[in-house]
DSSP file (Angstrom, degrees, kcal/mol; ACC not computed):
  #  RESIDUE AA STRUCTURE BP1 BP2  ACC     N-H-->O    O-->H-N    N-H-->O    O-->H-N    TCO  KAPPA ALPHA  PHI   PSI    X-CA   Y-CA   Z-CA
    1    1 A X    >         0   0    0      0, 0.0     3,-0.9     0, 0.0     4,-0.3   0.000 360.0 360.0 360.0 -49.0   43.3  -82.7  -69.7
    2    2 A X  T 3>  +     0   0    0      1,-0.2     4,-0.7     2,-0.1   101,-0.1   0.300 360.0  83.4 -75.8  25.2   45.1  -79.5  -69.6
    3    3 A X  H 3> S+     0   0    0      2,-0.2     4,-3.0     1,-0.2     3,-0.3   0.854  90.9  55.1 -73.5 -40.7   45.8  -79.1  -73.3
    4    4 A X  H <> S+     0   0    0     -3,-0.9     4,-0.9     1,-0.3    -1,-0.2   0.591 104.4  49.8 -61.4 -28.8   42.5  -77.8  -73.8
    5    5 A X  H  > S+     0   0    0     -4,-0.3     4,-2.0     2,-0.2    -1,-0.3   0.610 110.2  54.6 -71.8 -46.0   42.9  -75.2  -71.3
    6    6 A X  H  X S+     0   0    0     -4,-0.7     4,-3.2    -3,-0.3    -2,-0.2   0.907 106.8  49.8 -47.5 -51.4   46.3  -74.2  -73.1
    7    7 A X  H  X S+     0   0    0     -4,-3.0     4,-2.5     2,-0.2     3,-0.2   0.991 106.6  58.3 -77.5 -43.7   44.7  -73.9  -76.1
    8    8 A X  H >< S+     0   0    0     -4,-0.9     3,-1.2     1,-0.3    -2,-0.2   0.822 112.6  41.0   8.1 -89.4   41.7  -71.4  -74.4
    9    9 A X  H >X S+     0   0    0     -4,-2.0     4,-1.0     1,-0.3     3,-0.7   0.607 105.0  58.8 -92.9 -20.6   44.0  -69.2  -73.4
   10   10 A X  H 3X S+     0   0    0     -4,-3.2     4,-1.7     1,-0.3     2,-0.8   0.858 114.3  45.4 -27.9 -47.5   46.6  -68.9  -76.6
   11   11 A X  H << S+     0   0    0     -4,-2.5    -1,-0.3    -3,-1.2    -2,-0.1  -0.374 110.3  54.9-109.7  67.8   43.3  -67.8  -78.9
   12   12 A X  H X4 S+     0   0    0     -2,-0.8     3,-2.8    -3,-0.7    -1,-0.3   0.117 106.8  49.1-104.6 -51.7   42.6  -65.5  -75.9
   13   13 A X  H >< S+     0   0    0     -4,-1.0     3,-3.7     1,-0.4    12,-0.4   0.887 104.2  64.8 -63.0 -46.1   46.1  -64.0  -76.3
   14   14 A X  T 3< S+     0   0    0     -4,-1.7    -1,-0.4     1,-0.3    -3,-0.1   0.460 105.3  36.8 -79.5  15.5   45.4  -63.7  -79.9
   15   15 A X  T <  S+     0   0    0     -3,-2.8     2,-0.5     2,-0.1    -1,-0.3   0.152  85.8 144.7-127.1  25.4   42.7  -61.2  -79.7
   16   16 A X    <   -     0   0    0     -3,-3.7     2,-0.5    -4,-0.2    26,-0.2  -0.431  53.0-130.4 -70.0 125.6   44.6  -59.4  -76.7
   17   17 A X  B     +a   42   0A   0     24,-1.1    26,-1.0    -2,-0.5    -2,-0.1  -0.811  57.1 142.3 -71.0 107.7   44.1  -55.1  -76.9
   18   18 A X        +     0   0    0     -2,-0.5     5,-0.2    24,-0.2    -1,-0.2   0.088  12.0 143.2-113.3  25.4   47.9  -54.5  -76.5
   19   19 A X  S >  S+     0   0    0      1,-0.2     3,-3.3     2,-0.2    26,-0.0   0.892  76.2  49.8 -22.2 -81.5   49.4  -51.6  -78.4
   20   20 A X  T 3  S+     0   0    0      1,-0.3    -1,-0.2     2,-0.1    25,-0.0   0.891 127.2  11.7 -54.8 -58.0   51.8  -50.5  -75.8
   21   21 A X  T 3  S-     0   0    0      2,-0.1    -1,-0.3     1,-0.0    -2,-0.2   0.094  81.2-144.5-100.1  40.9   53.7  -53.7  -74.6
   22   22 A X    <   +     0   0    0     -3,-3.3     2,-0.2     1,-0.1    -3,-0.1   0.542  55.1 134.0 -19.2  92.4   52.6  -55.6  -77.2
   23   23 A X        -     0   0    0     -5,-0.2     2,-0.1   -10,-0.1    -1,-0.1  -0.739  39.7-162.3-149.3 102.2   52.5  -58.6  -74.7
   24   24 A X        -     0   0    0     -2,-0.2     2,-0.4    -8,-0.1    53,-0.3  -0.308   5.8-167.4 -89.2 174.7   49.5  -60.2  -75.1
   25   25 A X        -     0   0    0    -12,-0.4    16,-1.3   -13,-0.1     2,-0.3  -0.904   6.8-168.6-145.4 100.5   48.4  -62.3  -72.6
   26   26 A X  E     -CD  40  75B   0     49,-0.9    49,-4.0    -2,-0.4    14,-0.3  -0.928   4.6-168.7-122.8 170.7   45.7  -64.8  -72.5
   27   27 A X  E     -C   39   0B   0     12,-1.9    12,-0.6    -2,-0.3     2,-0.2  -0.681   6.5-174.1-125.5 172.5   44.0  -66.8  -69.5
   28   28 A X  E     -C   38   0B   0     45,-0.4     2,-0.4    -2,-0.2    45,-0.3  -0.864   1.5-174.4-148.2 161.1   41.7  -69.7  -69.1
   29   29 A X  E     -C   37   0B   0      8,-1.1     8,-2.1    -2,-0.2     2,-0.5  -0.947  17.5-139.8-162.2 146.9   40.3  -70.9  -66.0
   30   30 A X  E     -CE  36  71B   0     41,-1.4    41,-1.2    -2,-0.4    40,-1.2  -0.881  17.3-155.6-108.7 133.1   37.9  -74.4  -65.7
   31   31 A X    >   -     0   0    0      4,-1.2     3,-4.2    -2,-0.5     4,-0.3  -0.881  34.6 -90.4-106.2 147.5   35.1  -74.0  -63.5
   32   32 A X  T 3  S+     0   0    0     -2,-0.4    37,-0.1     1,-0.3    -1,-0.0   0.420 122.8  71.3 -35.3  -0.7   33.5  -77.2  -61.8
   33   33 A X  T 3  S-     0   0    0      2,-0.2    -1,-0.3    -2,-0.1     3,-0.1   0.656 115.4-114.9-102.3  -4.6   31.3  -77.6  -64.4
   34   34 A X  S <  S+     0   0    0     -3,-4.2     2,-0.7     1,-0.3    -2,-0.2   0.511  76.1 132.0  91.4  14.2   34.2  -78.7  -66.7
   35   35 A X        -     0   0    0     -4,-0.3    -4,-1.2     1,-0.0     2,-0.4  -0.777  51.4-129.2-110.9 149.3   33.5  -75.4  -68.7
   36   36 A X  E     -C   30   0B   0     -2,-0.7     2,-0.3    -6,-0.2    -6,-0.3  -0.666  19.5-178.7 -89.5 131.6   36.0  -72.8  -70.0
   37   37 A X  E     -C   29   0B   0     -8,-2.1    -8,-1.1    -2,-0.4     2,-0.3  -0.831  17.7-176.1-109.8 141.0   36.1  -68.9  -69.6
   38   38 A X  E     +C   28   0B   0     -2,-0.3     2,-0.3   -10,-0.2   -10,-0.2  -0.997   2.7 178.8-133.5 139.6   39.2  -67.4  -71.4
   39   39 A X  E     -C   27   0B   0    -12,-0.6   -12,-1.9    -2,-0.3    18,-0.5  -0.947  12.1-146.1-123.8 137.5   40.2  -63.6  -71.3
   40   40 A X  E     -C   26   0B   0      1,-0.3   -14,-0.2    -2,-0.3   -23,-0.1  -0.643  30.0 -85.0 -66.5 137.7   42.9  -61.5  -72.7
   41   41 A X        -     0   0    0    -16,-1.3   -24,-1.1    -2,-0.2    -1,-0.3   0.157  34.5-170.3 -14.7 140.5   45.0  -58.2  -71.8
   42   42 A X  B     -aB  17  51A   0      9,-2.3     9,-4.7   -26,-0.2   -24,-0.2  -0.700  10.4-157.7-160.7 114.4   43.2  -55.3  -72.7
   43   43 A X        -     0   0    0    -26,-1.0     2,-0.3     7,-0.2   -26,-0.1  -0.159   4.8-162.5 -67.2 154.9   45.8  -51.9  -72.3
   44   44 A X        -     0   0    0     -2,-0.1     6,-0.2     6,-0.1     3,-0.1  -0.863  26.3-127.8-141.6 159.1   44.6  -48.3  -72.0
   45   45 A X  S    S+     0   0    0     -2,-0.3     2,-1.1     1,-0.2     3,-0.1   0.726 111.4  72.1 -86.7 -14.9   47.1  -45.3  -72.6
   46   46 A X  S >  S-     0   0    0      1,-0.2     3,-2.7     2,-0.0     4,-0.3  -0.645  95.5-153.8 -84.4  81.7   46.1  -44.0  -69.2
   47   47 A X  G >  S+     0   0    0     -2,-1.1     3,-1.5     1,-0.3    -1,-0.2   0.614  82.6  50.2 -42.3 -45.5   48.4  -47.3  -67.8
   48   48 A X  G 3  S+     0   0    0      1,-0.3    -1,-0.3    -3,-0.1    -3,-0.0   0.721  96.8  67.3 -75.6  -3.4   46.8  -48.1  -64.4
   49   49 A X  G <  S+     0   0    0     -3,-2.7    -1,-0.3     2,-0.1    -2,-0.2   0.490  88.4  98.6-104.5  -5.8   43.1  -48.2  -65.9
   50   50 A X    <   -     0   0    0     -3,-1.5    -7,-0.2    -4,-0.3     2,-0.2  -0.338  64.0-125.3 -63.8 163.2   44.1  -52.0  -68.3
   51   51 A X  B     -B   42   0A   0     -9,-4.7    -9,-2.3     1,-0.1     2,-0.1  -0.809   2.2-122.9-119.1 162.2   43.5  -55.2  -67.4
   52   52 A X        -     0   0    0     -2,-0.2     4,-0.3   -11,-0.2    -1,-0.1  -0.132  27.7-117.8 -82.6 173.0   44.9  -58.3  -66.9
   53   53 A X  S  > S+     0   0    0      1,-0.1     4,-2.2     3,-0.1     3,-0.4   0.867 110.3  52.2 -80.2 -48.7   44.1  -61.6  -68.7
   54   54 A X  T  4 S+     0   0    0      2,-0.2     4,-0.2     1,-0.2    -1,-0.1   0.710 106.6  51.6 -72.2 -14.7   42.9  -63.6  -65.7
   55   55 A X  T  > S+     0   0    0      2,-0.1     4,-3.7     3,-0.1    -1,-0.2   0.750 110.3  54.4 -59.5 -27.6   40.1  -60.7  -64.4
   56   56 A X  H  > S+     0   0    0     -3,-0.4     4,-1.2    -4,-0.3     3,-0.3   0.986 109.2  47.9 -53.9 -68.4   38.8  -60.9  -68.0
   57   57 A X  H  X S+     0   0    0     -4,-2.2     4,-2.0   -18,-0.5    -1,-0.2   0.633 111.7  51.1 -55.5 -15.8   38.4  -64.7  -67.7
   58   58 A X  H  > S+     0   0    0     -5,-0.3     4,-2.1     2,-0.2    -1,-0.3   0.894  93.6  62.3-114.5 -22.2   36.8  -64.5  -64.8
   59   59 A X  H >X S+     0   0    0     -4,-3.7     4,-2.0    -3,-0.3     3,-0.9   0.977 101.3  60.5 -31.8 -64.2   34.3  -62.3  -65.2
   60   60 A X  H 3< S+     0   0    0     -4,-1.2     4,-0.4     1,-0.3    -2,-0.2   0.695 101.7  51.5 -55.1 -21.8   33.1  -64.5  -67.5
   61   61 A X  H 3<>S+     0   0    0     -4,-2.0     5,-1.5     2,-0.2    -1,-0.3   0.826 107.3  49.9 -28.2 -59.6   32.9  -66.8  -65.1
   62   62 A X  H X<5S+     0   0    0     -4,-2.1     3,-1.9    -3,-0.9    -2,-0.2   0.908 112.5  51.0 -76.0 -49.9   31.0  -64.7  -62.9
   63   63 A X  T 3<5S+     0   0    0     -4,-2.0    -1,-0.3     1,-0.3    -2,-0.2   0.705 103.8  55.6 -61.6 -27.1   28.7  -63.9  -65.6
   64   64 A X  T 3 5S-     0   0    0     -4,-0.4    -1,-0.3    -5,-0.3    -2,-0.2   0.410 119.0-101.6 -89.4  -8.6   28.0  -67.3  -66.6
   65   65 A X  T < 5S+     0   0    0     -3,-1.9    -3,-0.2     1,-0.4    -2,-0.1  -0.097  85.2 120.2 124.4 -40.0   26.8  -68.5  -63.2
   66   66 A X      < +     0   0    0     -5,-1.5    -1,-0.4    -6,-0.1    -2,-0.1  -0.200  31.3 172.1 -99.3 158.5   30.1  -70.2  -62.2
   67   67 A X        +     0   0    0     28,-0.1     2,-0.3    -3,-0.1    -1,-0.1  -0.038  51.9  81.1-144.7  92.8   32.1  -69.1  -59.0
   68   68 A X        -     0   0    0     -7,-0.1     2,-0.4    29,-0.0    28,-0.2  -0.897  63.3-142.2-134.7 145.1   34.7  -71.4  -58.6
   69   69 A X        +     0   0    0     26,-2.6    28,-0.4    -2,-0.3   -38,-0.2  -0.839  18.9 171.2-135.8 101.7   38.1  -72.1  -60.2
   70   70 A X  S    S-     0   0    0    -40,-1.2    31,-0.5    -2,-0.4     2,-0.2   0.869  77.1 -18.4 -59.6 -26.2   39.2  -75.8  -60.9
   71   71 A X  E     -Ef  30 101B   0    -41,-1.2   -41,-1.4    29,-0.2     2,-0.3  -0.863  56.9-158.8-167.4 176.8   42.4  -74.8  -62.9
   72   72 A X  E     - f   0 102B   0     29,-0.7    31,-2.1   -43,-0.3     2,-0.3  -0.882   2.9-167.9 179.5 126.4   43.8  -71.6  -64.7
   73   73 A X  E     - f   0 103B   0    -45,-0.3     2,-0.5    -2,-0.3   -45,-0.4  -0.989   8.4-157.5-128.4 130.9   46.2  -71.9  -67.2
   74   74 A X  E     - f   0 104B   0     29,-0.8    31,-1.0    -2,-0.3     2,-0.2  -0.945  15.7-162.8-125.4 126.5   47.8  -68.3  -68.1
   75   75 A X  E     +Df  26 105B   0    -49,-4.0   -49,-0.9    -2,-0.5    31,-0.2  -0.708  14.5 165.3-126.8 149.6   49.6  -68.2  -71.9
   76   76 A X        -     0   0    0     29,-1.8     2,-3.6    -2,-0.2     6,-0.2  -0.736  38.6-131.8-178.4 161.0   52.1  -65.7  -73.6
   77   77 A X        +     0   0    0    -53,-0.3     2,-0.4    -2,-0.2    29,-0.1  -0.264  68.3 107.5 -84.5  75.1   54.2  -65.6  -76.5
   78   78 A X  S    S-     0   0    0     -2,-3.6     4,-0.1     2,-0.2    -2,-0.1  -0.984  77.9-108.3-152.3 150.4   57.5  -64.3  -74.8
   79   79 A X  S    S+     0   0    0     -2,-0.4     2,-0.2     2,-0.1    -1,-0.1   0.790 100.2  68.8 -56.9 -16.9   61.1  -66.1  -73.8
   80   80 A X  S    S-     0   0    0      1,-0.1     2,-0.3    -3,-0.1    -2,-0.2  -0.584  99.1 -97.7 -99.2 165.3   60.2  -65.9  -69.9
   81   81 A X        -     0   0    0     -2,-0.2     2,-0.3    30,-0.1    -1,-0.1  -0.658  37.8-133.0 -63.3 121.2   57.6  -67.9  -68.2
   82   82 A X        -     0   0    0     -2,-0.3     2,-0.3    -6,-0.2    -8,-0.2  -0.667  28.7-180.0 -73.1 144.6   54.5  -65.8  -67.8
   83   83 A X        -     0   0    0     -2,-0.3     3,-0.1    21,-0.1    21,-0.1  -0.983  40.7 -94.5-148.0 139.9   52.7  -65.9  -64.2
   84   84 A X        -     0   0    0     -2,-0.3   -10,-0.0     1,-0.1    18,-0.0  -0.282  50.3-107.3 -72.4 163.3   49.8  -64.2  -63.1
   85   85 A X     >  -     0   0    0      4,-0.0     4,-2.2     1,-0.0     5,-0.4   0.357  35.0-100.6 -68.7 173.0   50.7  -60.6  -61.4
   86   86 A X  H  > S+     0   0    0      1,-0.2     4,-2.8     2,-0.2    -2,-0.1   0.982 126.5  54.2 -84.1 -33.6   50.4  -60.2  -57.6
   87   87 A X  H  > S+     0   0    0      2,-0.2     4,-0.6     1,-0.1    -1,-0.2   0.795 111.5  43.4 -60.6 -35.8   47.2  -58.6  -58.0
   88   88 A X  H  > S+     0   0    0      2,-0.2     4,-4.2     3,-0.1     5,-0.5   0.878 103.3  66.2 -54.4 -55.4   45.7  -61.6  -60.2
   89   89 A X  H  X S+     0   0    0     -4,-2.2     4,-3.1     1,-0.2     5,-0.3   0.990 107.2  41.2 -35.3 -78.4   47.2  -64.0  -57.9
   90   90 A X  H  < S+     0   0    0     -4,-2.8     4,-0.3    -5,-0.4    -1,-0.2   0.798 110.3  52.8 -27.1 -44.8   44.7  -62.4  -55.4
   91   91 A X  H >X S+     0   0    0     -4,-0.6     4,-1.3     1,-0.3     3,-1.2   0.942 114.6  48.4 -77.7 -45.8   41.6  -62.2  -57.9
   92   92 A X  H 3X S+     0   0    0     -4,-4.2     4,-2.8     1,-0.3    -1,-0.3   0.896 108.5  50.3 -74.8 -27.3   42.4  -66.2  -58.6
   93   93 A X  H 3< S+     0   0    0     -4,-3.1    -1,-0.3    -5,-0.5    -2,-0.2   0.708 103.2  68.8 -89.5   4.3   42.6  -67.3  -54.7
   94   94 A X  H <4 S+     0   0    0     -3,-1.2    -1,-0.3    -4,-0.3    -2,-0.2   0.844 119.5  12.2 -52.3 -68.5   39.5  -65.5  -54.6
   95   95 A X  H  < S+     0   0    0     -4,-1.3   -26,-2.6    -3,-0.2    -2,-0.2   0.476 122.8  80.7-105.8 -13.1   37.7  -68.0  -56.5
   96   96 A X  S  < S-     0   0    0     -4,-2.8     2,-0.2    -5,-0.3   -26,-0.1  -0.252  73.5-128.0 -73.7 162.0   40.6  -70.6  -56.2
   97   97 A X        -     0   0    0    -28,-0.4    19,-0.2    -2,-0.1    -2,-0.1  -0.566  42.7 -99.9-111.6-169.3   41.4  -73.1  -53.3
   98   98 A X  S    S+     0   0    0      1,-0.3    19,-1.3    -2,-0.2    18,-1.2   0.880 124.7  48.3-102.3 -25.4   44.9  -72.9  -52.3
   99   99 A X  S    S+     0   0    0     16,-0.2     2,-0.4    17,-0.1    -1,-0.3   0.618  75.6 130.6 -89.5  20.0   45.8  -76.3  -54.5
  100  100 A X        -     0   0    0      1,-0.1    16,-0.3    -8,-0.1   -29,-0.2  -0.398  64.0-117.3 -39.0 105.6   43.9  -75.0  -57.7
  101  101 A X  E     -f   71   0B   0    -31,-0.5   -29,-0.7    -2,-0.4     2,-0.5  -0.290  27.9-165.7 -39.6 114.7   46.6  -75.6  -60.5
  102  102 A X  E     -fG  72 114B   0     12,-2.3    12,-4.0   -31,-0.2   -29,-0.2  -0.998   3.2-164.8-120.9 143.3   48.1  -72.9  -62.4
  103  103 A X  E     -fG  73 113B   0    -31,-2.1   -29,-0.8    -2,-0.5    10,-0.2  -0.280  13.2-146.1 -95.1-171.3   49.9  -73.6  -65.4
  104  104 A X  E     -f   74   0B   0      8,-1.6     7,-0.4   -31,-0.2     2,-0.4  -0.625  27.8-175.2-144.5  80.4   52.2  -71.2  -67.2
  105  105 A X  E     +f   75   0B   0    -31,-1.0   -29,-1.8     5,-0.2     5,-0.2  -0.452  18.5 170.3 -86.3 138.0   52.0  -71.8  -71.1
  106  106 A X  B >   -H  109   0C   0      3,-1.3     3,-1.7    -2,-0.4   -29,-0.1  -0.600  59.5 -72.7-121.2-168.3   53.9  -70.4  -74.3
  107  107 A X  T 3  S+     0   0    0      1,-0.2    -1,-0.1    -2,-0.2     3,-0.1   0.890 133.0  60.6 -29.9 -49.3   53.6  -71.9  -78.5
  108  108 A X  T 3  S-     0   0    0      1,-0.1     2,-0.4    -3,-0.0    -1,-0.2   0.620 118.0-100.9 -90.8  12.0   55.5  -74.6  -77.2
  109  109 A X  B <   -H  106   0C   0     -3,-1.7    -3,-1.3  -103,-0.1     2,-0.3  -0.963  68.8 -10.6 132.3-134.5   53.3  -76.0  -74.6
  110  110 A X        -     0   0    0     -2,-0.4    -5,-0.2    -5,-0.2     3,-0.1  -0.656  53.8-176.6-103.1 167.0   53.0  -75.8  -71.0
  111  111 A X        -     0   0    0      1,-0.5     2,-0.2    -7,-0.4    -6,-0.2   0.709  58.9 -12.2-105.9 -89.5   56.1  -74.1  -68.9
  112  112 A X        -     0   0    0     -8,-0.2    -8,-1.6   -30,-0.2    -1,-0.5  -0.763  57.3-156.6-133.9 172.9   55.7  -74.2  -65.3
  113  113 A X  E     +G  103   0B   0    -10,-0.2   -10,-0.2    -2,-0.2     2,-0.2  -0.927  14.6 166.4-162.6 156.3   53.1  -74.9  -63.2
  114  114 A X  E     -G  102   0B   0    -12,-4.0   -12,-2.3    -2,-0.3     2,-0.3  -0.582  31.6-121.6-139.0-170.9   52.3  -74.0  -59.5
  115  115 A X     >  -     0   0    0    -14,-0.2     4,-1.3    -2,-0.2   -14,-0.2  -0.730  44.3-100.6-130.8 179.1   48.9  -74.2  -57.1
  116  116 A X  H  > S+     0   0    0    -18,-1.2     4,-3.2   -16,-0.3     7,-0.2   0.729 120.7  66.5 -76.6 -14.8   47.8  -70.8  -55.6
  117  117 A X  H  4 S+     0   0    0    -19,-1.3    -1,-0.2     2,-0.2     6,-0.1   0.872 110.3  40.6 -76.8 -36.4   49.6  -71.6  -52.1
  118  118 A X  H  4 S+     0   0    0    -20,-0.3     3,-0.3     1,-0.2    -2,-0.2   0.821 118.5  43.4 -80.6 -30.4   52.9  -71.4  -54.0
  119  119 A X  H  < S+     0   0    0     -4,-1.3     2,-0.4     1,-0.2    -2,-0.2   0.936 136.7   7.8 -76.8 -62.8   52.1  -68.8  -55.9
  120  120 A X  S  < S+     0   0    0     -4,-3.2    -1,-0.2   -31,-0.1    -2,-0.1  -0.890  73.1 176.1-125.3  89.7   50.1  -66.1  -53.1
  121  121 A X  S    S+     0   0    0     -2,-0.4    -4,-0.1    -3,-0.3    -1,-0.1   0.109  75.7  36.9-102.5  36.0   51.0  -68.2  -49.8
  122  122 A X  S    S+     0   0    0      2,-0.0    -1,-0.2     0, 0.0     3,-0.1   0.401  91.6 170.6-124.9 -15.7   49.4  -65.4  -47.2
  123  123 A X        -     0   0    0     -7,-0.2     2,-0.0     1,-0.1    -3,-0.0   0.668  42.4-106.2 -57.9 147.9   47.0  -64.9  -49.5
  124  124 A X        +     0   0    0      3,-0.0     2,-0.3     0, 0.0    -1,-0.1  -0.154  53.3 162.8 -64.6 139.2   43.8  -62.6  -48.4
  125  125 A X        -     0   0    0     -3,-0.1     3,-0.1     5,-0.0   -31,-0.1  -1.000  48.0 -84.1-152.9 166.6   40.9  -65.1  -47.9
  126  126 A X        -     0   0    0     -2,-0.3     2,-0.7     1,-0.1     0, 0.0  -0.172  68.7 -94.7 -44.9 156.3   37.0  -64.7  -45.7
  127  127 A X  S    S+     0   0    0      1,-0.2    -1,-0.1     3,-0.1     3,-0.1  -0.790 114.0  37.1 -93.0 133.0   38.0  -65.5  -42.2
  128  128 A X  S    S+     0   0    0     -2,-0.7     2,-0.2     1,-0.4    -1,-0.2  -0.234 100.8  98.8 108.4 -32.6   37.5  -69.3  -41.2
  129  129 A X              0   0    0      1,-0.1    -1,-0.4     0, 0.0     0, 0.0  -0.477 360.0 360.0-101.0 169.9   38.5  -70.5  -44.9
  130  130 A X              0   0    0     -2,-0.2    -1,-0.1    -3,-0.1    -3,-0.1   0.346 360.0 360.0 -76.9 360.0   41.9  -71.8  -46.1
């Protein structure tokens, strides 16, 4: 089921705005409705003012109605396992529960995979939820 989600976020990567580290980055995320939002990196030369791949995707989410996150798979083309950023981590448990799957994908398939409790396990949440 999550090949489809792999492939999302690889042709997210490929239209990823990255001139400075070229390391493009793309994400996917499945909503409960079984549909997919994918975003890519997008760099600025003023460094802190980029984005990640997984805010991208989930905007589109948010735009699209959805906000909920069944699964999130986050792709790039580089020797180490990519994993979303500490700040991402947040944005996903946000819209995540703490076992929402993330995968970690490269060309050659899936990587790693984690839930969001392994990943951000204080993570900021509303008070009263998990």
């Amino acid at each position: 089921m999550s090949d489809d989600l792999i492939e999302a976020a690889a042709t997210a990567a490929l239209k990823a705005y990255a001139p400075y580290s070229k390391y493009h980055v793309g994400a996917a995320i499945r909503g409960p409705s079984g549909v997919i939002y994918a975003g890519c990196n997008i760099e600025n030369a003023a460094y802190p003012q980029g984005w990640c791949a997984e805010p991208t995707a989930i905007s589109h989410m948010i735009v699209a109605g959805e906000t909920r996150i069944d699964e999130v798979c986050v792709w790039a083309d580089s020797v180490n396992i990519c994993s979303p950023c500490g700040g991402c981590r947040q944005k996903l448990v946000e819209f995540g529960r703490p076992d929402t799957v993330v995968i970690s994908a490269g060309p050659e398939g899936e990587r790693a995979r984690w839930t969001l409790a392994q990943l951000l396990p204080e993570a900021f949440t509303l008070e009263g939820e998990e």
